[in-house]
N, C-alpha and C positions, 0 to 999 in steps of 0.2 A: 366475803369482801377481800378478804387477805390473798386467794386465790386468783381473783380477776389484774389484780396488781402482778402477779409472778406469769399469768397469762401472757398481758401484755410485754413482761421484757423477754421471754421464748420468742414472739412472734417480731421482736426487735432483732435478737440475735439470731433466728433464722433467714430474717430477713437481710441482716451483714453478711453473712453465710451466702445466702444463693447471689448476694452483689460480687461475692469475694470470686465466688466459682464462673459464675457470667464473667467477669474481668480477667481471668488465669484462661478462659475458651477466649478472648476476643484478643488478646496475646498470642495465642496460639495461633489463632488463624488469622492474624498481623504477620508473624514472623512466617509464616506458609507464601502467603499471600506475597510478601518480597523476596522471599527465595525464586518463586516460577517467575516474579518480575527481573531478576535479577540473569536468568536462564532465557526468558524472553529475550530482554535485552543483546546479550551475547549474540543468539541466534539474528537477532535483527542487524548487529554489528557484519557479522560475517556475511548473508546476505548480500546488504549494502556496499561489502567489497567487491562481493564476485560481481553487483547488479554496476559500480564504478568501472570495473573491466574489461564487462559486455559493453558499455558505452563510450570506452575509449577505444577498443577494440572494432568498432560498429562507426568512431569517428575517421578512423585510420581510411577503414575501408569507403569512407564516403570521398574522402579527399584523396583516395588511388582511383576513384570512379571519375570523378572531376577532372583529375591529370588524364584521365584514358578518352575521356569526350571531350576532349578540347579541342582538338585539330575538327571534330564534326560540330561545333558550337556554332557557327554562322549558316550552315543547313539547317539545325534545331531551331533558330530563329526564324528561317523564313520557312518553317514549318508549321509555327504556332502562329504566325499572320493569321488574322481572323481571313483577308481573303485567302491567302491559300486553304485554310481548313473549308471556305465555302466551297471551294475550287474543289476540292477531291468530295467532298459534299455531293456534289452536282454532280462529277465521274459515279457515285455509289449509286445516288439514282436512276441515273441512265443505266447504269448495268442491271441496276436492280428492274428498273420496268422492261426492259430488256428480253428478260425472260419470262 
């Protein structure tokens, strides 16, 4: 009888025991876990810069493209006319049955 009593608090402090060692591994792999978040982060920072400087870099040149087609902007307009695109429409046909 005296034994089942000493039983039981073995299987108490083993049981403290693997809680103790489960919590010192989930530590572990907590502080693991926010170091590559930490290294992630960084990398996503610098990223984020150069992906800022493709896109101001990419706005410059959209607004050198605009100043360079502006004297042709009133041709571009009556190019997108729905009749004119029917217009050269009908020319493509014709050439095309043409042949």
């Amino acid at each position: 009888m005296r034994d089942l009593g000493w039983i039981g608090i073995w299987l108490l402090v083993i049981g403290v025991a693997a809680i103790l060692v489960e919590g010192v591994l989930a530590i572990a792999w907590s502080l693991r876990i926010a170091r590559h978040g930490r290294a992630l982060r960084t990398r996503l920072m610098t990223d984020q810069g150069r992906l800022q400087a493709d896109v101001e870099r990419l706005r410059g040149a959209l607004a050198e493209t605009q100043v360079l087609w502006q004297p042709y902007r009133r041709l571009l307009r009556w190019l997108r006319h729905p009749l004119a695109i029917a217009l050269l429409q009908s020319y493509a046909r014709r050439r095309a049955s043409a042949r």
